[in-house]
C-alpha positions as CSV (number, residue, x, y, z in Angstrom):
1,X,-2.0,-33.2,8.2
2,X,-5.3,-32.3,6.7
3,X,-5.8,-35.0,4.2
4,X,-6.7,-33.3,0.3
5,X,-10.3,-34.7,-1.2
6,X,-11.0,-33.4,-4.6
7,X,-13.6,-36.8,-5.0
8,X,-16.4,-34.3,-4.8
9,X,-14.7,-31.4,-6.0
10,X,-15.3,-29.1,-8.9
11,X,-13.4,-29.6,-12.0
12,X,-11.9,-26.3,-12.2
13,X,-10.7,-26.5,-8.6
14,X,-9.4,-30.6,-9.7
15,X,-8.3,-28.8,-12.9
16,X,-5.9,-25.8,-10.7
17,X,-4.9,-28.0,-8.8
18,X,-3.2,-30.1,-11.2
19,X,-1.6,-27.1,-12.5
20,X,0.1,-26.5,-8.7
21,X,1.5,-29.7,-8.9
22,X,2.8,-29.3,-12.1
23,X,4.7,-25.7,-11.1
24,X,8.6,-25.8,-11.4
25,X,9.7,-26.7,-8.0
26,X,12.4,-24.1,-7.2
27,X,9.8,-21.5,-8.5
28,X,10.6,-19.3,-5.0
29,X,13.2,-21.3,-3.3
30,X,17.0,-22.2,-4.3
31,X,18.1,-25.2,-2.4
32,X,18.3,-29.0,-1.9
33,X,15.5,-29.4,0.2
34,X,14.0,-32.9,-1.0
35,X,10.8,-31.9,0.2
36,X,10.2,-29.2,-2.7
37,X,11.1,-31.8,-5.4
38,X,8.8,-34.4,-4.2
39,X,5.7,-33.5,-2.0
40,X,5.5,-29.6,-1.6
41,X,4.7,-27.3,-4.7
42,X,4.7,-23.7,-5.0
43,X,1.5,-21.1,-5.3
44,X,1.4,-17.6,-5.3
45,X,4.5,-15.7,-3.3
46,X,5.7,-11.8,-2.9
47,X,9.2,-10.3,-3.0
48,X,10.9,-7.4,-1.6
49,X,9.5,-4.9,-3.8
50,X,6.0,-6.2,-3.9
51,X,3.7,-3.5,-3.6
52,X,0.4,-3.2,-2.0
53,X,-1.5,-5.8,-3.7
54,X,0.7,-8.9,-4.0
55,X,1.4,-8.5,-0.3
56,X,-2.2,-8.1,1.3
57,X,-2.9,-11.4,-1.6
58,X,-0.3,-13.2,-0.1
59,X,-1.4,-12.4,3.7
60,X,-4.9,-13.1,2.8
61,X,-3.8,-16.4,1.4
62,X,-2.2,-17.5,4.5
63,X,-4.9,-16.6,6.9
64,X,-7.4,-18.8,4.3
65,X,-5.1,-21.2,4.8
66,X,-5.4,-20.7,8.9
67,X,-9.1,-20.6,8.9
68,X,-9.2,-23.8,6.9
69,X,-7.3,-25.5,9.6
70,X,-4.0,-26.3,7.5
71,X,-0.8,-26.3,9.5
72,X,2.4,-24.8,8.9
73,X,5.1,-27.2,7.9
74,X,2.6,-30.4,7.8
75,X,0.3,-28.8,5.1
76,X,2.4,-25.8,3.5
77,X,5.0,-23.9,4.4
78,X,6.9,-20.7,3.7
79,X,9.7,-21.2,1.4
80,X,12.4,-18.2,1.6
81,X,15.9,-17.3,-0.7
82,X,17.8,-14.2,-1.7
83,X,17.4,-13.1,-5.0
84,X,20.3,-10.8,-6.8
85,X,17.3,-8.8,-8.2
86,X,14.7,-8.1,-5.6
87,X,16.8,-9.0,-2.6
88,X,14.5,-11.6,-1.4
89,X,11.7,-13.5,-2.5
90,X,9.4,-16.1,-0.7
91,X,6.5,-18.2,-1.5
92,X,3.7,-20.4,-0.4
93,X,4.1,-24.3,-1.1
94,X,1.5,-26.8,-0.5
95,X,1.7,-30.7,0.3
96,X,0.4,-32.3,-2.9
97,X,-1.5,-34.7,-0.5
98,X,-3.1,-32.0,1.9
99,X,-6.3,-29.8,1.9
100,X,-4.0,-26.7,1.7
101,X,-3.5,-27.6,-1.9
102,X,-7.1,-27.1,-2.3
103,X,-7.3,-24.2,-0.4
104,X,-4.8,-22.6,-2.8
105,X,-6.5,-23.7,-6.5
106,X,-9.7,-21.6,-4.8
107,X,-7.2,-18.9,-3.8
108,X,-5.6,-19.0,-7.5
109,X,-9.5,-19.4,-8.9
110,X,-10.5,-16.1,-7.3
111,X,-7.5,-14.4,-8.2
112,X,-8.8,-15.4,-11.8
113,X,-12.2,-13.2,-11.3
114,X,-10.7,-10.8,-8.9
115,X,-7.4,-9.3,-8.4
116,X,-8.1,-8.8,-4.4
117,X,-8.7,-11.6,-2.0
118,X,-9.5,-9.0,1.1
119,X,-10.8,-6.2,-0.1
120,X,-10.7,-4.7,3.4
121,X,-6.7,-5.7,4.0
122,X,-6.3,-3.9,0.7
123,X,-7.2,-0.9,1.2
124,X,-5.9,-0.4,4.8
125,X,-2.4,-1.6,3.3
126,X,-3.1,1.5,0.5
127,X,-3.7,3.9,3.3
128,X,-1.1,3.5,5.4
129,X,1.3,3.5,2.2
130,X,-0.2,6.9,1.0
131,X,0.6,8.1,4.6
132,X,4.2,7.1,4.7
133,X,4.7,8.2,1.6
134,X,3.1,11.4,2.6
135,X,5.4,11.4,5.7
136,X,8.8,10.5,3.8
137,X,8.3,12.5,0.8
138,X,5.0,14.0,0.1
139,X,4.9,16.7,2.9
140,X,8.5,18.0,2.2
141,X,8.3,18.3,-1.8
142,X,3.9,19.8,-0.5
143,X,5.9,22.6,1.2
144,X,8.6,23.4,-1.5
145,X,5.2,23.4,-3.8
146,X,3.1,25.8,-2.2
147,X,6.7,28.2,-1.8
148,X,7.2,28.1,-5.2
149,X,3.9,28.7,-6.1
150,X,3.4,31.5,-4.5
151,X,7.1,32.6,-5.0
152,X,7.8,33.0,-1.6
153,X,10.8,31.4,0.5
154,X,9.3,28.6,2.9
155,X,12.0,29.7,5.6
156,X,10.7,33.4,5.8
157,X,9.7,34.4,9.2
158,X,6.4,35.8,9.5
159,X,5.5,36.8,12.7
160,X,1.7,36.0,13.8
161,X,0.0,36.9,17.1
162,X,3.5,37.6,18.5
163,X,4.8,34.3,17.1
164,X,7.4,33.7,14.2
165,X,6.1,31.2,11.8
166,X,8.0,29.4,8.7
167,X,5.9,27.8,6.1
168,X,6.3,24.7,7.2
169,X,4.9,25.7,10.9
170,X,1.5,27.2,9.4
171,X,1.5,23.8,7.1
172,X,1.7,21.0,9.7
173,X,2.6,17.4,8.4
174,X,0.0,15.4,10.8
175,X,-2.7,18.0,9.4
176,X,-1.7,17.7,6.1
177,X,-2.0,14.2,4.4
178,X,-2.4,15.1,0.6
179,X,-4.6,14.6,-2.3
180,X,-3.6,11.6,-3.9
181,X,-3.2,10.7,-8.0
182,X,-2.5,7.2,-7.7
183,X,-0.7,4.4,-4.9
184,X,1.0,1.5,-5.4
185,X,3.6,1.4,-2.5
186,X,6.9,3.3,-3.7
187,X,5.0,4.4,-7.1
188,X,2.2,6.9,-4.3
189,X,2.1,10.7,-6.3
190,X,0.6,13.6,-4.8
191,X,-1.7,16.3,-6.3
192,X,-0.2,19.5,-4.6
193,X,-3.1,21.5,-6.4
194,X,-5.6,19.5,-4.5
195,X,-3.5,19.6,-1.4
196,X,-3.7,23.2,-1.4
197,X,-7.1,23.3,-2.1
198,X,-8.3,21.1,0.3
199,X,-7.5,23.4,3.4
200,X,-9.9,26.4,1.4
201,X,-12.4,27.4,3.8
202,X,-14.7,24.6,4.4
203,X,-18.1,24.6,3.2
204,X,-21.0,23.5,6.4
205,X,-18.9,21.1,8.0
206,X,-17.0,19.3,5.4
207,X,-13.0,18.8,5.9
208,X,-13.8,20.9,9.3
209,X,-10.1,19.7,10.4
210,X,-9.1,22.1,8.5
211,X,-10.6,25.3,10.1
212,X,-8.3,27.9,10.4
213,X,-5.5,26.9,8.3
214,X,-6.3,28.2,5.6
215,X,-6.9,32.0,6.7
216,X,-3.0,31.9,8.6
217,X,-1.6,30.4,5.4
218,X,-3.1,33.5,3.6
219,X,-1.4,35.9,7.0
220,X,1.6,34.0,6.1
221,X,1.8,34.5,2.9
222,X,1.0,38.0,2.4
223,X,4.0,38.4,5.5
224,X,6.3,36.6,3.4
225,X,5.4,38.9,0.2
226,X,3.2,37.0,-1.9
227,X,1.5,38.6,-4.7
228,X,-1.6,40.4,-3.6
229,X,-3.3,39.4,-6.7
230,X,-2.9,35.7,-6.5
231,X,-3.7,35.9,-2.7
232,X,-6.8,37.9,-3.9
233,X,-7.6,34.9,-6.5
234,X,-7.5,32.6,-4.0
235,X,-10.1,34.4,-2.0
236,X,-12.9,34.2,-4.8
């Protein structure tokens, strides 16, 4: 174990980490397990439906705890239990007696300031939600959008350069990924306006992955009887 030595510590850190040690023991854990009523105390901990933040916190928190050479089991450990309202839930208890405890009242400090320990974890965890989402839902309800829209029916077949095309062929999901209103995991929205608008021609070389898509959505569209003025309005 990596012995704890707040003798040289500062007082908000002594401070925090008399609060840890003060937490309700079965905080994220529902058991008999002596050791969480005697030496290990809980932190900071994530559930099933944690979104974005609270989980890239709680991986952050562990890998501080990693770098800091604290040991699973001996230092801190993992405590997991079912819960009838998020399924599951787990959390991160310290020994009282170890330098994870520490670790964790600077963890719980800079949560104080600012909401995100890894700014860089964060975000990647943001993107790739935005892109599932954009995957599972966004893409689908983007395509029923730009039909209705233009008041056209997304399975008409318009034949271009001797190929039949549905809406969804001109409009390809790994293309596509969405202009975004907000993410937070489940809670990701998509601006189909700005979706739609993002494929206009591109101006010098800006959204250049782009190029083309936007002059067979307006073939497509005009195949599949949109109205000639709205087409026309898009053009200006």
């Amino acid at each position: 174990m990596k012995k704890l030595n707040l003798e040289n510590a500062d007082h908000q850190i002594v401070d925090t980490y008399n609060e840890i040690i003060s937490q309700p023991r079965h905080r994220y854990w529902w058991t008999s397990d002596e050791r969480l009523f005697n030496t290990f105390f809980p932190t900071i901990g994530q559930h099933r439906d944690s979104g974005d933040l609270q989980e890239s916190n709680f991986a952050a928190a562990i890998k501080m705890l990693e770098d800091a050479g604290c040991e699973e089991e001996e230092d801190y450990t993992i405590c997991r239990s079912s819960c009838s309202m998020v399924g599951w839930q787990e959390g991160i208890y310290v020994h009282k007696e170890s330098h994870a405890a520490m670790v964790m009242a600077e963890v719980a400090i800079a949560l104080e300031g600012y909401p995100v320990l890894d700014g860089d974890d964060y975000s990647e965890r943001q993107m790739n939600s935005r892109f599932q989402q954009w995957d599972e839902n966004g893409y689908d309800e983007f395509i029923e959008w730009v039909a209705e829209h233009y008041e056209v029916d997304e399975d008409e077949e318009v034949v271009i350069d001797g190929v039949a095309y549905i809406l969804s062929d001109v409009l390809p999901k790994d293309t596509i990924r969405g202009e975004y209103d907000s993410c937070e995991g489940w809670e990701t929205t998509f601006d189909y306006e700005q979706t739609l608008d993002a494929i206009e021609p591109p101006l010098g070389n800006y959204q250049a992955s782009y190029e083309g898509l936007w002059a067979k959505l307006q073939i497509w569209l005009k195949g599949a009887g949109a109205d000639e003025d709205m087409l026309d309005q898009d053009q200006d």
